[in-house]
TIPA-309730 format. One line per 8 residues: their letters; for each residue x, y, z of C-alpha. Coordinates in pm, whole numbers, plus 50000, padded with zeros to 5 digits. Layout:
BEGIN
A) X,Y,Z  ...
end
This chain:
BEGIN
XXXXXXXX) 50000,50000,50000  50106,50359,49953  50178,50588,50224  50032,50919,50295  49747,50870,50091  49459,50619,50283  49213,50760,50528  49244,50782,50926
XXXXXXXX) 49089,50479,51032  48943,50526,51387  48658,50407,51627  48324,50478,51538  48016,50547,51748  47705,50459,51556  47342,50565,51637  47070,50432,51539
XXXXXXXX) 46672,50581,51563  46589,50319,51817  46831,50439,52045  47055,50137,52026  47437,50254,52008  47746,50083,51949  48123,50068,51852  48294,49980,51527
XXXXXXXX) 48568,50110,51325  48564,50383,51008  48705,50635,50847  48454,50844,51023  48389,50962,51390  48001,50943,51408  47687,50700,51201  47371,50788,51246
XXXXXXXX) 47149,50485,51111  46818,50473,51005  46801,50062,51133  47007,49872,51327  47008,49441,51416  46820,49546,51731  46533,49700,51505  46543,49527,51115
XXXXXXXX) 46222,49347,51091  46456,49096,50932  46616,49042,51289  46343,49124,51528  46063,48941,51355  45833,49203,51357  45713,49433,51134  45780,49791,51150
XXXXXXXX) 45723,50078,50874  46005,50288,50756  45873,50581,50622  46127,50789,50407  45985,51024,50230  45628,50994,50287  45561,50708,50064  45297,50544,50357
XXXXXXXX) 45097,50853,50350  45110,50923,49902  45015,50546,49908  44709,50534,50152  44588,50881,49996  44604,50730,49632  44466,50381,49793  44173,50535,49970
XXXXXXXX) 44090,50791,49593  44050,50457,49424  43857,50309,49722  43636,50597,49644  43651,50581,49294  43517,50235,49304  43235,50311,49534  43093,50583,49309
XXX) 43128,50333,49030  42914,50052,49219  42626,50311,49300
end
């Protein structure tokens, strides 16, 4: 490897939403995640929404127009 021109590799605290916190190593000081092994649904076996960007809210506003939609129709 060349000297001089890789990245400071240090300890890293990471943070994740649920509160869960731990130690690893990066070329940065501080993580914040999103989802961590103490909160994937993958991991935890239950389900839990992650809502970036509002796509639950567009979808159930767009599901409940052509709920509507189809109502009118049947009448």
């Amino acid at each position: 490897m060349k000297q001089g021109i890789h990245p400071e590799y240090q300890l890293t605290n990471v943070r994740c939403s649920c509160g869960n916190t731990f130690v690893t190593r990066s070329t940065v000081s501080e993580i914040h995640a999103e989802l961590c092994s103490n909160c994937h649904p993958f991991y935890t076996g239950k389900q839990k929404l992650v809502d970036t960007g509002g796509r639950v809210e567009r979808f159930q506003r767009r599901y409940a127009k052509t709920q509507a939609a189809q109502e009118a129709a049947k009448r």
